[in-house]
C-alpha positions, 0 to 999 in steps of 0.5 A: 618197594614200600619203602622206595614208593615212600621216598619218591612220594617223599621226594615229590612232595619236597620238589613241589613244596620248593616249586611253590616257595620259588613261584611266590617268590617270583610273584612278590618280586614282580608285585613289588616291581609292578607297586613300585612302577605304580608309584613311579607312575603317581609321581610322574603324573604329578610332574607332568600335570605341573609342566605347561610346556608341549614340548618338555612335556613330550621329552619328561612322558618319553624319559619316564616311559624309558626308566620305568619299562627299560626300554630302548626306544620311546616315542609319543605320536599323536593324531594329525588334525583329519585323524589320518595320521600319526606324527612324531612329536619326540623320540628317544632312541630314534633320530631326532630328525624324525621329529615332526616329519615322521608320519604313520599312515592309519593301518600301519605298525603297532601304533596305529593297531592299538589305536584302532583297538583303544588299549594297550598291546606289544609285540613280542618279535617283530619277524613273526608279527602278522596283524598289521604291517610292519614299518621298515625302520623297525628291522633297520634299528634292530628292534625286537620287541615292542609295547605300545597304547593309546593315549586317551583322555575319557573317550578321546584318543589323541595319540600313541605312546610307545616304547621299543627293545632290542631284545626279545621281551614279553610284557606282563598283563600288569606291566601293559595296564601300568603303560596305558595308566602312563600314556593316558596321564600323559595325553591328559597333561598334554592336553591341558599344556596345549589348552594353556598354550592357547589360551596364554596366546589368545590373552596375549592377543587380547591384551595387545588389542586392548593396548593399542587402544587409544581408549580407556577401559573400566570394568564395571559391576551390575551396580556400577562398581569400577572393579579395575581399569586399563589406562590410556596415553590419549584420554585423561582420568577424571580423577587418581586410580586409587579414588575410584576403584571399588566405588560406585560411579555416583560417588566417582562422577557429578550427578549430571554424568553419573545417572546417565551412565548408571541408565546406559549400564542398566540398558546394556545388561537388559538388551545384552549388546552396547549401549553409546553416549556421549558426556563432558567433564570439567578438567583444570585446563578447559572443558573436555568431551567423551564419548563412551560405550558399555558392553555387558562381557558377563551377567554380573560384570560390563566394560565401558570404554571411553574416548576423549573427543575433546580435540575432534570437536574443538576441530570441528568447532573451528571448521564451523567459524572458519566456515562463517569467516568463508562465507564472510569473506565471499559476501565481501568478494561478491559485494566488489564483483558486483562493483565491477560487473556495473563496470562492465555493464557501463562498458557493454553499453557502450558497445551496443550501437556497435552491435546493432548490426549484427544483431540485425544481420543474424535476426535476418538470417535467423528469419531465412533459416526458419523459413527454410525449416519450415519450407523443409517440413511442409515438402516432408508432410507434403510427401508424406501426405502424397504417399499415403493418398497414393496407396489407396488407389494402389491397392484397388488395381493390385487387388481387381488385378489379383482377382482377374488372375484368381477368377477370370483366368480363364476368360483371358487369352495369354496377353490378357494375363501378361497384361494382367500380371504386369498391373498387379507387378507394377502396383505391388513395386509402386506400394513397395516404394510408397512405403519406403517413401513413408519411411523415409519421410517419418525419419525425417519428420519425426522427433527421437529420444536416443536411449541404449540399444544393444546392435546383437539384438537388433540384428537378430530381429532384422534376420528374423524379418528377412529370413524368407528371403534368406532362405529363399538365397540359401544366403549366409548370415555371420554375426560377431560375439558381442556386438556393442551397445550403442546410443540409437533408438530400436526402430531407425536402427533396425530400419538400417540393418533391415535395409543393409543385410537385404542389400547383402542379400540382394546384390549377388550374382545368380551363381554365388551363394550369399555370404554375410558378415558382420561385426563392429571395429573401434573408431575412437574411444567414443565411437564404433562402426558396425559393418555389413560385409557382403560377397556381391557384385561390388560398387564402382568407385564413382557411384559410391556417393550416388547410391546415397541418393533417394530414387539412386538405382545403378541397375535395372529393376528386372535384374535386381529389384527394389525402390532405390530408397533403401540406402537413402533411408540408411544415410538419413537414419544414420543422420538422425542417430548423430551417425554416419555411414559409408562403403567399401568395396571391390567391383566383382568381389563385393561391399562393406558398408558401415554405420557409426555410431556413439558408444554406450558407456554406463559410467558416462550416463552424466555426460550422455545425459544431454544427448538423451534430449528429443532431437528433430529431424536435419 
């Protein structure tokens, strides 16, 4: 038994002995794998970093991914601009169709976990992955396995590098450190191609601006040292390229140009914008003029940029004399006017024994029309004058009339009242027509200024003013959107509208509700109707003009009540705004009776302007 005890232990301790020769073994096998992977790694980051190309870039990251891992597919993706997804930039293994349409929504595959979790991770089987959902192009390429990280420079993620197998495959600790050190020298050199992609795009840009203008470009020191320059097919140089780069602009230009330079280059680094001025120069063919602005780009170095005006103020000079010959020229043609129009002057004289008597004739008619005018006037001021003395004795009989029914009622007997009332009716409709009158009479007599006025306003005030009676009706009242503006003045044209819309109101039968619409319809480009449309009872035609007519009533005062001045005050205001007004209308079923007027038109305030004069009364 001692002697078996001691082979066993014998035989364990060989056995243990040749386990710990085969685990070194296979830990300097995978040491020098990982070392070798690690150079291949330091070499692949010094070609990646010298290429400029986004593009072989992508294609050198996926080739070296794929020899150095033995994989058999290897794509890079990166970030889209809002960071939601991920986009296939290039692909080993998968179709290459993919490129640039294939996207991964934040939250799917292995891609988008290791970007979430900011470092390297695989999957071992892809059927017993639980951590995140799994794209289905996976299963249908028959991949197994997979390693994946993100590619980040610092603390920037800019997208995923990752490599996938057929077979089942677990990478080592090792093994996923070097793949990260791979994606992020990788995301490091993409980085940089991208950068010099713009800025090889934003020159270009730059120089085709500096190339199509027409300017010459000197880049200055703060000294004044002409450090380069980008010549120009329009403007000359002073003198050859190679006697003045490198030198200071007072041994380059006269003294006279030079200073003034040196002062605007000083002012443009002090005030940090441009500074512009204008110079001349002395060239073998004539006298030439430039203007010229500087712009300080850095603390040390200015651009100035210069353009020949030579031509431009040669013009300009030429414009000036052929402005003097012009004016040379008219002088001359209005000396030979002046010639003919003592010519004509000849000839009138000779016609004015002709004229004589017409000159009498329209002096006499002149003469009539005044005396008419002011025969007009005085019948106007007489009425007006009339109507105001009248309204004092009227007052006195409506208020002893109003105070015998409020205070001696009692005392009357029932023909007493009626009486009574009828003197306090009689002079309330004799002051209603004496306003009328005085209304008529001052648009008549008054002189107007016609200014804009919007018609909707002033038919929302007129409804203000006749809202008793409308309430009183229950009467209807429509008013069209956006009635136009229109040359008037505010109190003629509510006075109008005043008067039309209770008309509406007041002409009805006793069994109809009131219904009013009104709205404005185009005449011509320069006029407009406004239209009052009512349902009442309708004007036979062979009154239409009657009705016109100042004291013109077509019913008794007891049926419908009023002065019979309303229209005529409408037709005169009408008149005085350069208007007109007229009616439509169906006996039984009601009118329309419609205003002209001249439209508003801003643009046309020039033409309007002349309208805008005081008009007296026709």
């Amino acid at each position: 038994k001692i002697v078996l005890s001691t082979l066993w232990l014998l035989f364990l301790l060989v056995s243990i002995r040749d386990r710990e020769i085969s685990d070194h073994i296979k830990t300097k096998k995978a040491l020098s794998k990982n070392i070798n992977i690690l150079k291949s790694i330091i070499d692949a980051s010094k070609q990646l970093t010298s290429t400029r190309n986004p593009e072989v870039l992508y294609r050198k990251t996926l080739v070296f991914a794929r020899d150095l891992f033995q994989l058999d597919f290897s794509t890079v993706m990166l970030l889209t601009e809002d960071r939601k997804h991920l986009v296939i930039k290039d692909t080993l293994g998968f179709p290459e169709s993919m490129i640039n349409t294939f996207r991964i929504v934040i939250g799917q595959g292995l891609s988008t976990y290791v970007l979430e979790k900011g470092s390297a991770d695989q999957v071992i089987d892809f059927k017993e992955e639980s951590r995140f959902e799994v794209p289905p192009v996976v299963f249908e390429r028959g991949i197994t396995s997979a390693i994946a990280a993100p590619m980040m420079i610092e603390e920037e993620t800019i997208g995923v590098l990752i490599g996938h197998t057929k077979k089942k495959r677990i990478f080592s600790k090792e093994e996923l450190e070097l793949f990260q050190a791979l994606a992020n020298h990788a995301a490091l050199a993409i980085k940089n191609a991208q950068s010099m992609k713009e800025l090889k795009k934003e020159r270009a840009q730059l120089k085709a601006l500096f190339d199509a203008l027409p300017d010459l470009i000197f880049r200055l020191d703060r000294e004044g040292t002409f450090l380069s320059y980008k010549p120009s097919h329009e403007t000359p140089l002073y003198v050859r390229p190679e006697d003045f780069i490198g030198k200071r602009i007072t041994s380059v230009l006269p003294e006279e140009v030079s200073q003034p330079t040196l002062k605007a280059l000083e002012n443009a680094f002090e005030m940090g914008s441009m500074i512009a001025f204008n110079y001349s120069l002395p060239f073998p063919d004539r006298k030439r003029y430039f203007e010229a602005r500087i712009v300080p780009v850095t603390d040390e170095e200015a651009v100035a940029l210069v353009r020949d005006m030579t031509d431009w103020i040669e013009s300009q000079n030429r414009l000036k004399q052929y402005q003097t010959d012009l004016e040379r020229m008219v002088e001359e043609k209005t000396s030979q006017l002046k010639e003919r129009i003592h010519e004509v002057e000849l000839l009138n004289r000779a016609m004015m024994n002709i004229l004589e008597d017409l000159q009498e004739a329209n002096r006499k008619l002149s003469l009539t029309s005044q005396r008419l005018k002011e025969s007009n006037e005085e019948l106007g001021a007489f009425v007006y004058s009339v109507s105001h003395d009248l309204r004092a004795p009227l007052r006195a009989m409506q208020g002893f009339s109003e105070a015998l029914l409020e205070d001696h009622s009692e005392q009357l007997d029932p023909q007493g009242l009626e009486y009574a009332r009828r003197i306090r009716d009689a002079a309330k409709r004799m002051d209603n027509l004496i306003l009328d009158l005085l209304s008529y009479s001052r648009i008549t007599r008054s002189e107007i200024r016609l200014q804009p006025v919007k018609v909707g306003e002033i038919i929302k005030e007129a409804i203000e003013h006749l809202s008793g009676a409308i309430k009183e009706k229950g009467a209807v009242v429509k008013v069209q959107e956006g009635l136009p503006t229109v040359w008037a003045t505010h109190g003629i044209a509510l006075q109008i509208f005043t008067n039309l819309i209770d008309n509406a109101i007041k002409f009805t039968r006793p069994d109809t509700t009131p219904e009013v619409s009104i709205f404005s319809e185009d005449v011509s480009e320069e006029r407009v109707r406004i239209c009052v449309k009512d349902n009442g009872i309708g004007i036979p035609s062979e009154h239409r003009r009657r009705i016109f007519r100042i004291f013109e009533r077509l019913h008794g005062i007891e049926t419908y009540p009023g002065t019979g001045v309303g229209l005529a005050i409408v037709k005169k205001g009408a008149e005085k705004l350069e208007g007109s007004v007229g009616v439509e209308s169906t006996p039984g079923k009601g009118s329309t009776f419609f205003v002209e007027f001249r439209k508003y038109k801003p643009e046309g305030a020039g033409d309007a302007s002349k309208k805008a004069n005081p008009v007296s009364g026709r």
